[in-house]
C-alpha positions in Angstrom: 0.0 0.0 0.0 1.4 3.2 -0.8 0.3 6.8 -0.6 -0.2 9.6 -3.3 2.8 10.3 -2.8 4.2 6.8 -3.5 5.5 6.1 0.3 5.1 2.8 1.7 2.3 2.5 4.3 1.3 -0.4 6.7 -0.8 -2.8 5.6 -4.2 -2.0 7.7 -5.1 -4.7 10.8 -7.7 -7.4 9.6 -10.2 -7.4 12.5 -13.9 -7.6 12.4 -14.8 -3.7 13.6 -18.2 -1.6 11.8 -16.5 2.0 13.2 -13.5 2.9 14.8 -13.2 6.2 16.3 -10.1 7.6 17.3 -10.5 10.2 20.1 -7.7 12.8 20.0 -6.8 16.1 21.8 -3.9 18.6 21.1 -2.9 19.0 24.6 -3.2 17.0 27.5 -5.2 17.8 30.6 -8.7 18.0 28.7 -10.2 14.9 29.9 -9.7 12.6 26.7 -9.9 9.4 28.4 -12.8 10.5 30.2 -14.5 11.3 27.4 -13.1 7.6 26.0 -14.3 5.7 28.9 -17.4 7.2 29.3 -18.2 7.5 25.6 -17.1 3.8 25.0 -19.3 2.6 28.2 -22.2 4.7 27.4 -22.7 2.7 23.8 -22.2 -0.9 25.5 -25.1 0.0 27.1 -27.1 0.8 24.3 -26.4 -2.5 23.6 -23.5 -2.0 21.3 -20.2 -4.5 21.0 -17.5 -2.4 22.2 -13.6 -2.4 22.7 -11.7 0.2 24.1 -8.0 0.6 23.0 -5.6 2.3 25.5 -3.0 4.1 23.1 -1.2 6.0 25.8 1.2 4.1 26.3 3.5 6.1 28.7 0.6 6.8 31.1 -2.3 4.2 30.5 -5.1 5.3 32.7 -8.0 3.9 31.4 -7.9 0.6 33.5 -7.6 3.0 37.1 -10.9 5.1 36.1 -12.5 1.5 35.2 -12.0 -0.3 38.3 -9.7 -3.0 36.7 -6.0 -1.9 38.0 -5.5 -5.5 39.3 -6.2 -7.7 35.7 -3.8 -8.9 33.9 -3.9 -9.7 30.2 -4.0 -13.6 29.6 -3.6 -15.3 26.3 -5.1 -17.9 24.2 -4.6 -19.6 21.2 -1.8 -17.3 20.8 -4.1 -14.4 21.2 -4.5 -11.6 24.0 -7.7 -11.9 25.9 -9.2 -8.8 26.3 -10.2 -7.7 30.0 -13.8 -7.5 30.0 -15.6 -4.9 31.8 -19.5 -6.0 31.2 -21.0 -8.5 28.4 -20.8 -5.7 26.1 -17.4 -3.8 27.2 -13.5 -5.2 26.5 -10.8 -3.5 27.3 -6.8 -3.3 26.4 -3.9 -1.1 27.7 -0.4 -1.0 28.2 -1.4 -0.8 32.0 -2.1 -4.3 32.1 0.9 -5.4 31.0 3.2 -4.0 33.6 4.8 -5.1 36.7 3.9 -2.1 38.6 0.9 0.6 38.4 4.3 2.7 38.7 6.2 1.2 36.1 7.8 3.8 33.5 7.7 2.7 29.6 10.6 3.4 28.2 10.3 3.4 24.3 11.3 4.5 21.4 8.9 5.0 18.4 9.4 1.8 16.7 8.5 -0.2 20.2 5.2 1.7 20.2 4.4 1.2 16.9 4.7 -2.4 17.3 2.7 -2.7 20.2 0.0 -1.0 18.9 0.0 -3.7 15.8 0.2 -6.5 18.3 -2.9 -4.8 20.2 -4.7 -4.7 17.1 -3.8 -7.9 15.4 -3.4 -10.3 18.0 -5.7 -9.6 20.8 -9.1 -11.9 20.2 -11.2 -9.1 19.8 -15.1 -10.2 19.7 -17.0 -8.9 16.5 -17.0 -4.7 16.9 -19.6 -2.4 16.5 -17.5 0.2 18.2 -13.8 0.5 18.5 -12.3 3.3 20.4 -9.1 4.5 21.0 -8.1 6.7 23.7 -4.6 8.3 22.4 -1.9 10.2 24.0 -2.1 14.3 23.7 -0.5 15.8 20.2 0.2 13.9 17.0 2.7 11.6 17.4 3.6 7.9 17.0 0.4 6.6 18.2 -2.2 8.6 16.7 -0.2 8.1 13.4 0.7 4.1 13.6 -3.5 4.1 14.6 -4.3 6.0 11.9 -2.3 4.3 9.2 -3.6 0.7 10.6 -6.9 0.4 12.0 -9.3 -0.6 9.7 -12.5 1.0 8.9 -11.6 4.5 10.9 -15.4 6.5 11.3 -13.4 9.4 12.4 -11.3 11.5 15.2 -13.3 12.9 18.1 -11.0 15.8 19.1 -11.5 16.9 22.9 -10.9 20.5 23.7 -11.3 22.4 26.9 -12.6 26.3 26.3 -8.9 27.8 27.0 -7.4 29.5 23.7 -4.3 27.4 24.3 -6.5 24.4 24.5 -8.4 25.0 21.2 -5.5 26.1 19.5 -3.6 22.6 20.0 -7.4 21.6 19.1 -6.6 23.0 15.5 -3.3 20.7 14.8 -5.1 17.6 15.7 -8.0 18.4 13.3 -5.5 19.3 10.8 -3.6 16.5 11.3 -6.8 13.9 11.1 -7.4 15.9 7.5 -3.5 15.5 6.2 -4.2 11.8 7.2 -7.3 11.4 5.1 -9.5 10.9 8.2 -12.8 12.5 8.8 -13.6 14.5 11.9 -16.9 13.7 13.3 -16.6 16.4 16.0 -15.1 18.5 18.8 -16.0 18.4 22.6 -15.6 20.8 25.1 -14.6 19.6 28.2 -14.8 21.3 31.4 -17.0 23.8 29.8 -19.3 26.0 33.0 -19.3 24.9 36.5 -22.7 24.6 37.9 -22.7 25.2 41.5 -25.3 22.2 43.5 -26.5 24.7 45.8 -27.2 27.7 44.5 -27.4 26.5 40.7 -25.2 29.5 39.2 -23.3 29.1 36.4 -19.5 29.9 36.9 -17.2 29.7 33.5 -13.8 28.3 35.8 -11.9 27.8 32.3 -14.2 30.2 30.1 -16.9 28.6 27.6 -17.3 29.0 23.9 -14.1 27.8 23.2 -14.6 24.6 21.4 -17.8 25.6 19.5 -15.4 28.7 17.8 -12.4 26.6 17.0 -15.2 24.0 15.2 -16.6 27.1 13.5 -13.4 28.1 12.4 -12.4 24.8 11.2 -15.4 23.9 9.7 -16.2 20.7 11.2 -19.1 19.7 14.0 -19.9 20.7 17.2 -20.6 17.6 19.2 -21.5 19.3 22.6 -19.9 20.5 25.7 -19.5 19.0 29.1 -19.6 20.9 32.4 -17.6 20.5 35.5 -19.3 17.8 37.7 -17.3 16.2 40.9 -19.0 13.1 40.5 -17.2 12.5 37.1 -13.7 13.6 38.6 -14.6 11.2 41.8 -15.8 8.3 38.9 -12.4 8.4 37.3 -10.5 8.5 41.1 -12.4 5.8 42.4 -12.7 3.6 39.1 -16.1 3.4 37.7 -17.8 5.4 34.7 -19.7 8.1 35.1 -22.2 7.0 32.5 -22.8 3.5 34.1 -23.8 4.9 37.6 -24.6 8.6 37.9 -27.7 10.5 39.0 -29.4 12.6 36.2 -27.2 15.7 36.2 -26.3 18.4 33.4 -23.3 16.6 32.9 -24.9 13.4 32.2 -27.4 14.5 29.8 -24.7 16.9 27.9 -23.0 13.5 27.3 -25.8 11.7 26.4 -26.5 14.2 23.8 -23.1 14.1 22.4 -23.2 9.8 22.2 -26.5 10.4 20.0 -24.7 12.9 17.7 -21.9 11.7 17.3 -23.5 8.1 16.3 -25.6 10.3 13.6 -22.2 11.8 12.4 -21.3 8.2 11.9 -23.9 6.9 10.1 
């Protein structure tokens, strides 16, 4: 496989996925794997099939905010087993694989890049509806060894928060996603408006509007935005999804509303 330009490219993982959705940020500290976790449990329990791929390989935190920090990955048949999280959830990350919650990764590119193959190709994935991929902040290795191997990609998801030095890191990664051939189904702003339980003000902690104007300017969707809510940063401490357990709550129907248009964006 080559590009236009005549380069070789990797040969794209054979594994049997409707959508994957890669969910990218330009910077970190926006709350991708949040939005990956919760965005990845929400679907299972619409009754979707559903993997989730933890890409960051140098700080892996999707098992902590799932509750699953003690599994180990087992194999079979000369395949990974994906940790499971319910009948509809599976689960892989670089967490699992080390000695020590503390453990450093120390990699080059090429290491990386191979790993993320080995993720793809030889873990015994069940039959997809959903893949998606929580990667690490920026463009590098990861989101580009993804992008160049995962089979039928639906898109980038790209995460802001409402900062200017948020959303302009926001406008590499949607660039980036469009030099790559990839379609961007949307951005989400994260951290967007505080609403206060007692007296129900609004307070704008890290500003608001952010993410809908960089979207604008880019001319790709708005998916929604996500307030501040301590039961989502006390979900992701303590190690279940905010989706799978939460009271009603701004937060919970602002990311409700993104699930149902992002899945229109898809199909």
């Amino acid at each position: 496989m080559t590009d236009e330009k005549g380069s070789n490219l990797p040969k794209r993982a054979e594994i049997d996925v409707k959508h994957v959705i890669l969910v990218l940020s330009g910077k970190g500290g926006v709350g991708k794997s949040t939005v990956s976790v919760n965005l990845a449990y929400a679907l299972s329990m619409k009754g979707m099939q559903v993997g989730l791929l933890d890409l960051d390989i140098h700080g892996p935190n999707v098992p902590k905010m799932l509750g699953l920090e003690k599994h180990q990955l087992m194999s079979e048949n000369n395949k990974i087993v994906p940790v499971k999280v319910n009948e509809n959830l599976q689960v892989i990350s670089m967490a699992f694989l080390l000695p020590h919650r503390n453990s450093p990764v120390i990699w080059r590119g090429p290491m990386k890049s191979n790993a993320i193959r080995q993720f793809l190709e030889d873990t015994a994935w069940e039959p997809l509806d959903y893949l998606i991929v929580d990667l690490p902040p920026g463009t590098g290795d990861e989101a580009l060894t993804i992008a160049q191997s995962a089979p039928n990609i639906a898109g980038a998801v790209i995460v802001t928060t409402p900062q200017s030095v948020s959303t302009l890191d926001s406008s590499k990664a949607i660039t980036f996603s469009r030099d790559l051939g990839m379609d961007v189904l949307g951005v989400i702003e994260n951290m967007s408006g505080y609403i206060c339980p007692s007296c129900k003000n609004e307070v704008d902690i890290f500003g608001k509007g952010g993410g809908e104007k960089i979207a604008d300017e880019m001319d790709v969707p708005y998916l929604g935005n996500i307030p501040v809510d301590l039961a989502i940063r006390q979900s992701g401490d303590e190690g279940w999804a905010f989706v799978g357990k939460s009271a009603d709550s701004p937060a919970l129907q602002a990311i409700y509303a993104i699930i149902d248009r992002l899945i229109s964006q898809i199909k």
